[in-house]
C-alpha positions in Angstrom: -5.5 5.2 -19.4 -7.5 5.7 -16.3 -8.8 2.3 -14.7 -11.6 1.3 -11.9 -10.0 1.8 -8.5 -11.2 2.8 -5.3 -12.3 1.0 -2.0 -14.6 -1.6 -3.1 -12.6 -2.4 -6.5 -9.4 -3.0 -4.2 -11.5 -5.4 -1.6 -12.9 -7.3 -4.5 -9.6 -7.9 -5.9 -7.9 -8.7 -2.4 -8.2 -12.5 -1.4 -6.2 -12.5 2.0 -6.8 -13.3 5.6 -6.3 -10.2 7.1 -3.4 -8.1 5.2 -5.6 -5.4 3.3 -8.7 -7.3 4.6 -9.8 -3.5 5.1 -9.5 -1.1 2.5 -9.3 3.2 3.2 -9.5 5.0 -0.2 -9.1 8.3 -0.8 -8.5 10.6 -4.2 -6.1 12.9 -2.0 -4.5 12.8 0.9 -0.9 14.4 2.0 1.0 11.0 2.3 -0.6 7.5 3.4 1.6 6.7 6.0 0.7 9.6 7.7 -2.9 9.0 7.1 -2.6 5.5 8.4 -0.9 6.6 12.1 -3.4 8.9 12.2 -6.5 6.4 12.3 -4.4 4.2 14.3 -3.8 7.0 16.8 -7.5 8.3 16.3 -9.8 5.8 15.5 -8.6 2.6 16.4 -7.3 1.4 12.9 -5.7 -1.8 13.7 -3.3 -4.7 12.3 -3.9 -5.2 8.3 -5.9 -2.1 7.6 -4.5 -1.2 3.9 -4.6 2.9 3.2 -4.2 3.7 -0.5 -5.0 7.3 -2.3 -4.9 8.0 -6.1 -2.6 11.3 -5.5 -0.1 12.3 -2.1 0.3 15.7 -1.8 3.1 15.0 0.6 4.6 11.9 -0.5 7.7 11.1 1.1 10.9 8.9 0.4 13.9 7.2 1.9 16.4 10.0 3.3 13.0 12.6 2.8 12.8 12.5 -0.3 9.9 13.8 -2.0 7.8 11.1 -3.8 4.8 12.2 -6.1 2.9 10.3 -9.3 0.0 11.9 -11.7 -3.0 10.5 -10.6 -4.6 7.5 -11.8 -1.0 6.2 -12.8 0.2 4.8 -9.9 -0.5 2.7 -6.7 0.6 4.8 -3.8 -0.6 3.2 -0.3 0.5 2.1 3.2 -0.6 -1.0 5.2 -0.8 -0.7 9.6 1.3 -3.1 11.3 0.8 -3.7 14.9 3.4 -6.3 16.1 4.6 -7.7 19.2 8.1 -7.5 18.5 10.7 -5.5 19.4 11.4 -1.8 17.5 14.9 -3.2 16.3 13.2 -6.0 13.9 11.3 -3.2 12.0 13.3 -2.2 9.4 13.5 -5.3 8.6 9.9 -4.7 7.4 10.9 -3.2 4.3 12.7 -6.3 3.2 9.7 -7.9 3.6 7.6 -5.8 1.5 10.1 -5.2 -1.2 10.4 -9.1 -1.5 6.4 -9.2 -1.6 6.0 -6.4 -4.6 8.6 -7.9 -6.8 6.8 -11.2 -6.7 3.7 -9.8 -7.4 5.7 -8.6 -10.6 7.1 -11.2 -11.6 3.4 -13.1 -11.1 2.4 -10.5 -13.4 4.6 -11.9 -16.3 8.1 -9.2 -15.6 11.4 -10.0 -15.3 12.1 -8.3 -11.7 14.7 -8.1 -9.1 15.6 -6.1 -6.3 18.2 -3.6 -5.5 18.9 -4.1 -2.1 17.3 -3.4 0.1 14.2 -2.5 -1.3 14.2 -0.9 -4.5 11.9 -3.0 -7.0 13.6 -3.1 -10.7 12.5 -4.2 -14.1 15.0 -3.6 -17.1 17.9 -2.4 -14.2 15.5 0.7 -13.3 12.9 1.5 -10.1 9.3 0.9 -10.3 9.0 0.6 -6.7 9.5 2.9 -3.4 8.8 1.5 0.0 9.3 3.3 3.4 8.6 2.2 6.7 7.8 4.6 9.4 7.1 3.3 13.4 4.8 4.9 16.3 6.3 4.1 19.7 4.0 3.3 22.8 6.4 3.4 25.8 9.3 1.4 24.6 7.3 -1.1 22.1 6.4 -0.1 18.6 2.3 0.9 19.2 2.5 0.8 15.0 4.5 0.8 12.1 3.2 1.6 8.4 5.1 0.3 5.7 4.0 2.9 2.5 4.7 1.6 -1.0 4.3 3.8 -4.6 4.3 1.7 -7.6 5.1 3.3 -11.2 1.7 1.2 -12.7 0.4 3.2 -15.2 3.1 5.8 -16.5 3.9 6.0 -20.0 6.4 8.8 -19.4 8.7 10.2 -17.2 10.5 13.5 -16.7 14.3 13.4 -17.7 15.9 13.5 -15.0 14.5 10.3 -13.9 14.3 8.6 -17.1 17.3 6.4 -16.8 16.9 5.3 -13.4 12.8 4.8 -13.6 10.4 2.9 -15.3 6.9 1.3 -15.2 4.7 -1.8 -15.7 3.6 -0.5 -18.6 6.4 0.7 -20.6 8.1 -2.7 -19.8 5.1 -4.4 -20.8 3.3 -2.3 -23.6 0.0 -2.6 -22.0 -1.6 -1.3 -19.0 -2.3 -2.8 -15.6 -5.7 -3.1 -13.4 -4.1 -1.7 -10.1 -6.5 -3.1 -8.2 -5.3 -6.4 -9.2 -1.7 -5.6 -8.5 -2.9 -4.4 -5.0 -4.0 -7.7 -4.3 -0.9 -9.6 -5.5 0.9 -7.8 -3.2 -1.4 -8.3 -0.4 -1.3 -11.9 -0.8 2.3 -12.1 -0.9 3.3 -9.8 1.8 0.4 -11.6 4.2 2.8 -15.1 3.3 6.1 -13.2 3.7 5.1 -11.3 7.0 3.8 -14.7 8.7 6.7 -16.2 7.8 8.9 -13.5 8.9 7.6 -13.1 12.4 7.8 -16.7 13.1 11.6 -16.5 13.5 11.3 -12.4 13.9 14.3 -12.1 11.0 14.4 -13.0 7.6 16.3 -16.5 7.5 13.1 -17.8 6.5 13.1 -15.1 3.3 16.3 -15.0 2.2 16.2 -17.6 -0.2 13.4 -16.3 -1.6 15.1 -12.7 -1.8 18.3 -13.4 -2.6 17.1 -15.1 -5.8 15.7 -11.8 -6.7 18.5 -10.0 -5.6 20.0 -7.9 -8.8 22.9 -7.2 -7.1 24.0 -10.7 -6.1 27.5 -11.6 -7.1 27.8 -8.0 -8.3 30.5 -5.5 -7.8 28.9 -2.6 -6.0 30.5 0.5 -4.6 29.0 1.0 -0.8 28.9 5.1 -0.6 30.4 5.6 3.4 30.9 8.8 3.8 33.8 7.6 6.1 34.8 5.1 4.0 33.6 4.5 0.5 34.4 1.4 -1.0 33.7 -1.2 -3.8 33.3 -5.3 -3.5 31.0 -7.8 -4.6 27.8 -8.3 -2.8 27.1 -12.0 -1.6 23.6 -12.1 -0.3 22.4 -10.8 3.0 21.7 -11.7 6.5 19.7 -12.9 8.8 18.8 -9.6 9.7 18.6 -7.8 6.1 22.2 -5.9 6.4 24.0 -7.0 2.7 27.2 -9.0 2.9 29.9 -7.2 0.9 32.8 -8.9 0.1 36.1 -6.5 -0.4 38.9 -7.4 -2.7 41.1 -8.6 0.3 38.6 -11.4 0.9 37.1 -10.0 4.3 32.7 -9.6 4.0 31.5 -6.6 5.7 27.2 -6.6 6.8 26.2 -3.2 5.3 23.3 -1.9 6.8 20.6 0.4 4.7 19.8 2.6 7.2 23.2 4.1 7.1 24.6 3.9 3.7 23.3 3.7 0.0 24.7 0.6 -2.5 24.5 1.4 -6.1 26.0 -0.8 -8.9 29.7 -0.2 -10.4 28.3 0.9 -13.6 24.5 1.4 -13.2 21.6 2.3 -10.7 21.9 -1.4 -10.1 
């Protein structure tokens, strides 16, 4: 089911200012985000500049885990990020971006939503990873790279991950031009990151999100290892962290970076 993709394909299909304006394409590399520090750091790759490879041999996920995909199934790529604001606001980054792919979905013809706070799901299970990764240059973020791997072209996975994965094309039944859902994912993280510095948090998103959000009004058990505990989510705020609301009526901000939400009864 292989398509046409590689550096010119991607550019043709990419209609945006400046986000993926440049495209790096490689058939291997070990994991995008590294390779796009590393031509920030060592040839000058600046704001925009999209990296995407058809296979990682290093992939990487949230909390290190490893993240791989047979080739010329998936989209697995990183965009460079040079902003002026401070190193605090960049997690919020991968709000951003999670927001931008499930639109591109959904523009695609898929019912989508996110499992906060980044997790891209169709049919209740993952088809998209994101994780952002920062350079510092004295006290100031020099760059940050937000990498993305989207299950495209898959028509299988192993058993393990069965249950809690899926792709476009077995929700679908036919396959996807990835360069196409590069694009569509350029284009909307170009309008969602513009937006989102202009107030430097995501008050200007979270309508926007929080009508994808597939946990909203949900009970969800937030997995502390202090303090465990189940509630309904209500949203987020301002600054990404989800608004949990316990049974005695009191609404805790959960933030990602130190605990993992998962449904009452599912994934989501």
């Amino acid at each position: 089911m292989s398509d046409l993709f590689n550096e010119e394909i991607i550019s043709q299909a990419t209609h945006t200012k400046w986000a993926g304006k440049t495209v790096h394409f490689a058939r291997e590399t070990d994991s995008t985000n590294l390779w796009g520090k590393r031509a920030w750091r060592e040839e000058g790759a600046g704001h925009g500049e999209l990296f995407v490879a058809e296979y990682q041999s290093a992939g990487r996920g949230r909390f290190t885990r490893r993240w791989s995909a047979p080739p010329d199934s998936a989209i697995t790529m990183s965009i460079l990020i040079c902003p002026e604001f401070s190193p605090q606001k960049a997690p919020m980054l991968t709000l951003v971006m999670g927001l931008s792919v499930a639109q591109a979905v959904a523009e695609l013809g898929l019912e989508v939503g996110i499992k906060w706070p980044n997790d891209v799901v169709v049919s209740r299970k993952k088809i998209c990873g994101i994780l952002t990764e920062m350079t510092m240059k004295q006290d100031k973020i020099g760059c940050a790279v937000i990498g993305v791997g989207i299950n495209v072209n898959m028509e299988s996975f192993p058993e393990e991950m069965a249950d809690k994965a899926t792709s476009l094309y077995l929700e679908s039944g036919h396959p996807f031009d990835r360069a196409q859902v590069v694009g569509l994912v350029m284009k909307h993280f170009e309008e969602n990151y513009e937006k989102f510095v202009q107030t430097e948090d995501l008050s200007g998103l979270k309508p926007d999100y929080e009508k994808m959000l597939a946990n909203l009004n949900q009970p969800v058990r937030v997995l502390d290892q202090n303090d465990p505990y189940e509630g309904i989510a209500r949203g987020i705020n301002a600054g990404g962290e989800l608004l949990v609301e316990r049974a005695d009526g009191t609404v805790e901000e959960v933030n990602s970076g130190e605990v993992s939400v998962r449904g009452l009864y599912s994934y989501v």
